[in-house]
C-alpha positions as CSV (number, residue, x, y, z in Angstrom):
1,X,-15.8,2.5,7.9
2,X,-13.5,3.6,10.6
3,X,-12.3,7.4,10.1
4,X,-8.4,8.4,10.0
5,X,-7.0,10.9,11.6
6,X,-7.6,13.7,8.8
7,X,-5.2,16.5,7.8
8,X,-4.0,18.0,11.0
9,X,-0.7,20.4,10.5
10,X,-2.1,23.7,9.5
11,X,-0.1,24.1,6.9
12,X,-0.9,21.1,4.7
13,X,-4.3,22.4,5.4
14,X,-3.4,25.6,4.0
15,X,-1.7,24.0,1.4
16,X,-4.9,22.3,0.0
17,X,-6.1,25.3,-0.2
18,X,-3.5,26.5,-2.3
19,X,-4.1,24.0,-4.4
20,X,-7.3,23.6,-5.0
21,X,-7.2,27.8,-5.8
22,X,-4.4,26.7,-8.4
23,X,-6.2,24.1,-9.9
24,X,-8.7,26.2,-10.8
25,X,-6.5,29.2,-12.2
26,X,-5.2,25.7,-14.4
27,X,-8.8,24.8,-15.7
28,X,-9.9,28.8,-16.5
29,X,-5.7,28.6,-18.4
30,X,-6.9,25.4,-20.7
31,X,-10.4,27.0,-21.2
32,X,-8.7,29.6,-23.2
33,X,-8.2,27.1,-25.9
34,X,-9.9,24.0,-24.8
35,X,-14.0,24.2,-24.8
36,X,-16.1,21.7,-22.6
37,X,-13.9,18.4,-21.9
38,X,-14.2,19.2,-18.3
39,X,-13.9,15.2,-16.9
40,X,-11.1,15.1,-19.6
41,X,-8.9,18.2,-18.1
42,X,-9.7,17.1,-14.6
43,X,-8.5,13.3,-15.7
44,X,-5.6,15.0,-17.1
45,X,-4.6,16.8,-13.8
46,X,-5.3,13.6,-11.5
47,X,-2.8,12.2,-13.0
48,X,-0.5,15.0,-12.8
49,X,-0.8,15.3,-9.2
50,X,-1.1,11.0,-8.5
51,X,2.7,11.2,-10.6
52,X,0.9,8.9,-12.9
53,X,0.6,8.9,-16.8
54,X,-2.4,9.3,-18.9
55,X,-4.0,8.0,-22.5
56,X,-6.6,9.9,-24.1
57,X,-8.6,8.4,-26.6
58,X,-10.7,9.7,-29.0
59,X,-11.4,10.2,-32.7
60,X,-9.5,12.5,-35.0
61,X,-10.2,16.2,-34.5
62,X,-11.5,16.6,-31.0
63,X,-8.1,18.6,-29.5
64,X,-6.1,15.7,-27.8
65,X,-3.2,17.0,-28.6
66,X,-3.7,20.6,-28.0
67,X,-5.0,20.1,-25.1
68,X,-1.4,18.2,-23.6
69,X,0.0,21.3,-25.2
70,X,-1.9,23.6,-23.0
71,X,-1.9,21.6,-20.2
72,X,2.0,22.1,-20.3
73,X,2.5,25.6,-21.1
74,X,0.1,26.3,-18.2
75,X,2.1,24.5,-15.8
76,X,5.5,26.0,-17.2
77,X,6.8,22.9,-18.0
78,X,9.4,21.5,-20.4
79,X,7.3,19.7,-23.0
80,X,8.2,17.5,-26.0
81,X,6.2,15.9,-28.8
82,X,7.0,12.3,-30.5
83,X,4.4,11.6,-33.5
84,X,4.5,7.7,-33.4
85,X,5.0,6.2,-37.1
86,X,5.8,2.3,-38.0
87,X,9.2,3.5,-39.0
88,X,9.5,5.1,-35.6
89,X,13.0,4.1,-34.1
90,X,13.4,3.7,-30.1
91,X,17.0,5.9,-30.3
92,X,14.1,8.5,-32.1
93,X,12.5,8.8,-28.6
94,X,15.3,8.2,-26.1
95,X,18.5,9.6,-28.1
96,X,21.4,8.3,-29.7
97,X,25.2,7.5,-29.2
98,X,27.3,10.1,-31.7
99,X,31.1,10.0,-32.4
100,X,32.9,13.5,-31.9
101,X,36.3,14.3,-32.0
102,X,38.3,16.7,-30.2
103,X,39.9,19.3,-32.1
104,X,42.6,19.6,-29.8
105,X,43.8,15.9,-29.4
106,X,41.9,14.1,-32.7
107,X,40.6,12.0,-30.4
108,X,37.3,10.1,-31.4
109,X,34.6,10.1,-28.0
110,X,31.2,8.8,-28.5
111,X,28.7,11.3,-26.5
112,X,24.9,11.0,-25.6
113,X,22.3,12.6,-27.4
114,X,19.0,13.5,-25.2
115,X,16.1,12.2,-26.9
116,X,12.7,14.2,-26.6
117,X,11.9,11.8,-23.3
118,X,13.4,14.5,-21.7
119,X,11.3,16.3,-21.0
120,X,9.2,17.3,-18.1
121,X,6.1,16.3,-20.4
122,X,6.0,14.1,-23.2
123,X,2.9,13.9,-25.7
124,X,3.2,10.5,-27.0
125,X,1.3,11.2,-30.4
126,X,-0.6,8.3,-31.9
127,X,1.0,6.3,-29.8
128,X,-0.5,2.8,-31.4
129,X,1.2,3.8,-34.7
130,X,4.5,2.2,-34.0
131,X,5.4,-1.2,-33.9
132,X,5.8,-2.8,-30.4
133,X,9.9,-2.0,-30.2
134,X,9.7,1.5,-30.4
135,X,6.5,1.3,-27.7
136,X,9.1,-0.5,-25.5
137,X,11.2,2.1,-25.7
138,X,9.0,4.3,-23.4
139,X,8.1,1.0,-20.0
140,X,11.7,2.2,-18.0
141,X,11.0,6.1,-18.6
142,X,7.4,5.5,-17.7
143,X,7.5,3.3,-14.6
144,X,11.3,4.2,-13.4
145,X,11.6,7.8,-14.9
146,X,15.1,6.7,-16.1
147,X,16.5,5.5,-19.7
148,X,19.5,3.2,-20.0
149,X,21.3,3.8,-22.7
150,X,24.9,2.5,-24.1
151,X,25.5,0.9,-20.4
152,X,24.3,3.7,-18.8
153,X,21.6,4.6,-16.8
154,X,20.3,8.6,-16.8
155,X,17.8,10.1,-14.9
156,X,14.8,11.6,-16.3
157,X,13.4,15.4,-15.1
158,X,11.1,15.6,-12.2
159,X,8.5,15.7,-12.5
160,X,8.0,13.3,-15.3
161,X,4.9,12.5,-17.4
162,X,3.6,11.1,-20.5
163,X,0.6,11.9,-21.9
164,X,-0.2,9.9,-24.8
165,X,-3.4,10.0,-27.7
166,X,-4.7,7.2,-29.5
167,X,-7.2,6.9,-31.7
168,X,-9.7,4.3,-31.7
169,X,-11.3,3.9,-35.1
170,X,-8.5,3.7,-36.9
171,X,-6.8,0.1,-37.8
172,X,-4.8,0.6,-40.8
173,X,-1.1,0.6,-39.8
174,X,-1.6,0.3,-36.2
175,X,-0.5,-1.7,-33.5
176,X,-2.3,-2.1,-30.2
177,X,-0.3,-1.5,-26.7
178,X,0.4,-4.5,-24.9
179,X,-1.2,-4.9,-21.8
180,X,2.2,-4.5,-19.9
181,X,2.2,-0.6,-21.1
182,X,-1.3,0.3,-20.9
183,X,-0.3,-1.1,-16.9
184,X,1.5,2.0,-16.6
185,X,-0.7,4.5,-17.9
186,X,-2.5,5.6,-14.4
187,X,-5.5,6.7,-16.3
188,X,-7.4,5.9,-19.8
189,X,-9.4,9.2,-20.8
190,X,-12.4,9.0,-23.2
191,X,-12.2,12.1,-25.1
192,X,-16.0,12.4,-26.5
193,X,-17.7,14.7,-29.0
194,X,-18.6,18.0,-27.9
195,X,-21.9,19.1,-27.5
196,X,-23.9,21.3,-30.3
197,X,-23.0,24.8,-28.4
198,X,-19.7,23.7,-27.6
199,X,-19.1,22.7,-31.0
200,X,-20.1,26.6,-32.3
201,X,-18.0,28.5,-29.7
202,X,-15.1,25.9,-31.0
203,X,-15.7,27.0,-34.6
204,X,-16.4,30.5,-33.6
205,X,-12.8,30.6,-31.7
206,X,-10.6,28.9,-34.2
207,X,-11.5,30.7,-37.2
208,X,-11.1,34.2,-36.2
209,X,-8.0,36.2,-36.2
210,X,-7.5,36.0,-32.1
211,X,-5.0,33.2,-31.1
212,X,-5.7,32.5,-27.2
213,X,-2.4,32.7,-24.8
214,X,-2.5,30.8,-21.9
215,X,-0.1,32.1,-19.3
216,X,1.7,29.8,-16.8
217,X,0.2,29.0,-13.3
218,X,2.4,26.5,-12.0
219,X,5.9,25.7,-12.2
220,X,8.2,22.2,-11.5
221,X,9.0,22.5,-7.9
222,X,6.0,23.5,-7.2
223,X,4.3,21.0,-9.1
224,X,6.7,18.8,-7.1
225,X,5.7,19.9,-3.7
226,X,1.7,19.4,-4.9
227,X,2.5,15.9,-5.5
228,X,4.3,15.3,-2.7
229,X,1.2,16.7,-0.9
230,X,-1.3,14.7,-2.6
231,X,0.0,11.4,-0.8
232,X,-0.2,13.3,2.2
233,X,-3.8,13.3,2.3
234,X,-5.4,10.4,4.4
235,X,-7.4,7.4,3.5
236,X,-8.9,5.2,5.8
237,X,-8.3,1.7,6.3
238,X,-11.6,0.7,5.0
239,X,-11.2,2.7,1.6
240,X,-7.9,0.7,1.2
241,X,-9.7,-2.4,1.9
242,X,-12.6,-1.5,-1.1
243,X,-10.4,-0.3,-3.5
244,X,-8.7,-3.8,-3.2
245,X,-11.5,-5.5,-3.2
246,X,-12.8,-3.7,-6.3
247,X,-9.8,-4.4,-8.3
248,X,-9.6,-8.1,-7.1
249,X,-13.2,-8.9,-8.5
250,X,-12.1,-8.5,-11.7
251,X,-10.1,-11.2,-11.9
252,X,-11.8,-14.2,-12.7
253,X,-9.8,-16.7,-10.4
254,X,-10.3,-14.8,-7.4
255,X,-13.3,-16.1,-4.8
256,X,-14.6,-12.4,-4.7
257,X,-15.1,-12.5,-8.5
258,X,-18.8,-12.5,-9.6
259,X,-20.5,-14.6,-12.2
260,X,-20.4,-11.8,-14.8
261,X,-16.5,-11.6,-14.6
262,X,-15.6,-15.6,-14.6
263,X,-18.2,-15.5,-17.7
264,X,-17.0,-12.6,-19.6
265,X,-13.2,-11.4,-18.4
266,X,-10.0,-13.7,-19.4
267,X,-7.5,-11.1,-17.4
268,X,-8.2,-8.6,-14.3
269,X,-6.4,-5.5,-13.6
270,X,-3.1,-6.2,-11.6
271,X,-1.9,-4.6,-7.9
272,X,-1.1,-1.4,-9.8
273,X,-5.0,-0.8,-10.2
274,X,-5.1,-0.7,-6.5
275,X,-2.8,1.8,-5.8
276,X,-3.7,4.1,-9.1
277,X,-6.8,3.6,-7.3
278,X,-6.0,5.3,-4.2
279,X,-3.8,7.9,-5.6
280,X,-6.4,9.1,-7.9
281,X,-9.0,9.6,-5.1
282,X,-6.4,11.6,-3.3
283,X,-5.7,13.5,-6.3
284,X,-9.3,14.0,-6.5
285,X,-9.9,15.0,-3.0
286,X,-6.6,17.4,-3.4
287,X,-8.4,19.4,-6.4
288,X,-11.6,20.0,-4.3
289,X,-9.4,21.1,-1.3
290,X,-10.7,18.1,1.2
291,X,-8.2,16.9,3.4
292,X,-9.8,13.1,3.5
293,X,-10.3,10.8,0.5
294,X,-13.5,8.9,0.5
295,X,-16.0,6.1,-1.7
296,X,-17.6,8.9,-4.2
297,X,-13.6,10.0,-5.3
298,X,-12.5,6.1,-5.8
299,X,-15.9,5.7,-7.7
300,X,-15.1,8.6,-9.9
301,X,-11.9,7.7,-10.6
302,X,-12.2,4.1,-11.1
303,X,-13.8,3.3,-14.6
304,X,-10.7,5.3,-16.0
305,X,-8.2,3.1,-13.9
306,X,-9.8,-0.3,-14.5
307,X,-11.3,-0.2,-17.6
308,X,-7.9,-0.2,-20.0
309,X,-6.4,-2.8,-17.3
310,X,-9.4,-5.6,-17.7
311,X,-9.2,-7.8,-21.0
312,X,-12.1,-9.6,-21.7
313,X,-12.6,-12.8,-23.6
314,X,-14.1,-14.2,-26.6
315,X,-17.7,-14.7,-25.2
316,X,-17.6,-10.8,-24.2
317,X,-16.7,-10.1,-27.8
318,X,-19.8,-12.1,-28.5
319,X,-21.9,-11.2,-26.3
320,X,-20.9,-7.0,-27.4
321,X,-19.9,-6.6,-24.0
322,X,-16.8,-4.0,-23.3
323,X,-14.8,-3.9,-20.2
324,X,-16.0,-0.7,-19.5
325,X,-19.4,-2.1,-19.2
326,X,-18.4,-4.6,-17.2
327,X,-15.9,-2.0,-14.7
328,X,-19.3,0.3,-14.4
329,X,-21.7,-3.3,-13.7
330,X,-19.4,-3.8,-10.9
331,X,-19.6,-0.4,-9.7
332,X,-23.3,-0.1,-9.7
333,X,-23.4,-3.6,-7.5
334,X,-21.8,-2.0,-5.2
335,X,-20.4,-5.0,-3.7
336,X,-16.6,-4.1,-3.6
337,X,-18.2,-1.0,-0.9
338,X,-18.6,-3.4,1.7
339,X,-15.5,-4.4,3.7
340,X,-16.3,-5.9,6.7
């Protein structure tokens, strides 16, 4: 694989740095309040710095939510909750049109309400709780950062993420996302049990009398500038070529597809796998402070891009295979690594 010309300008170098150094001031911030979940907080800030969105999923009780919540008060950000229920309405999370009138003239004027999507972050709570209207309500503000509203179009702050929970076990009064907005979340984040010593120092923290404070490391324009960095770093032309080549072979038309794919998977991911791809092993490289992107970050990063992205069919379902097994079979083969 043919090397690019790595970071050269000093000051990106030095900005990497930077970085790296504040994205560890971030993780000791969450650790305040947020025990273990490393790959989940790391997810979490990939997709900050990629500009992407993220879902976390997990079971009932295991600090999703608290966690965006720190996440945002550590970057100084403007941050918003919406708790998804089926009677949920889409002017609930975008705003409203409401009639005022001018004391002066009498006149009537109808005037836009903000909704809570904006904000600079958005927790999207439960998100699979409301019917598939109000979901729609969030694909412009996700992939365009803009809501149109009334015939007009506003602009959403920058930076602009939503970080939404879901939780996987339950079915009762829940509709799943369809496939067009799980495409926009850049990442799907398992969010697992902790282990038997993080579980005590969680219940030793949370029923005391000593509330954590996290104080703020980052702010907006710097966040800005960290993003605008993070596409900065190189990749080379053969890392491009893999991480298409990955996300083509798990689509079962393609001629790259292998057996377990055209047997197993009825839809692959789409081109937005590719470049969430990409983005997240620059991310990734960012928050180690490397200046190039290589294989190990788009193999680390890929099971959380593909696996929400590739719907499998009826045989899978019979067969008790997930698409995540079938994302990390591909990996293993090791296959999409070879681009010549």
């Amino acid at each position: 694989m043919a090397a690019p010309q790595q970071v050269s300008q000093l000051d990106d170098v030095q900005q990497l740095a930077r970085l790296a150094a504040a994205m560890t001031d971030l993780r000791t911030q969450v650790a305040q309040r947020i025990v273990g979940q490393r790959e989940v907080v790391d997810g979490v800030m990939i997709a900050l710095l990629g500009g992407g969105h993220a879902l976390l999923v997990g079971v009932p009780g295991l600090a999703k939510t608290l966690l965006v919540q720190t996440v945002a008060e550590a970057l100084d950000l403007s941050f918003s909750r919406v708790q998804f229920t089926p009677d949920l309405m889409p002017g609930d999370i975008t705003g409203t049109e409401i009639v005022e009138e001018d004391p002066a003239t009498g006149r009537r004027l109808f005037r836009f309400v903000h909704g809570p999507v904006f904000a600079n972050v958005v927790l999207a709570d439960e998100i699979n709780r409301t019917p598939p209207k109000t979901q729609a309500a969030l694909l412009q503000a996700m992939q365009e950062h803009q809501v149109t509203a009334a015939g007009k179009t506003f602009q959403l702050p920058d930076p602009f993420f939503v970080l939404a929970t879901q939780n996987p076990i339950e079915q009762e009064g829940t509709y799943p996302l369809p496939e067009a907005q799980l495409d926009r979340f850049m990442l799907e984040l398992r969010v697992g049990y902790p282990s038997r010593d993080e579980e005590e120092m969680i219940v030793e923290q949370t029923t005391g009398a000593v509330r954590a404070t996290v104080q703020p490391v980052l702010d907006a324009e710097t966040m800005r500038a960290l993003q605008a960095l993070v596409r900065r770093v190189p990749v080379s032309k053969g890392l491009i070529r893999a991480a298409v080549k990955l996300v083509r072979m798990t689509r079962p038309t393609d001629a790259e597809a292998p057996a377990i794919v055209r047997q197993y998977v009825e839809w692959g991911a789409g081109p937005r796998a590719s470049q969430y791809l990409v983005l997240g092993a620059k991310a990734r490289a960012a928050l180690d402070g490397r200046p190039m992107a290589d294989l190990d970050d788009v193999r680390a990063v890929a099971t959380s891009v593909l696996r929400h992205r590739v719907v499998t069919n009826f045989s899978a379902e019979a067969a008790d295979r997930g698409s995540q097994d079938l994302v990390e079979e591909l990996l293993a083969g090791r296959a999409w690594e070879a681009t010549s």
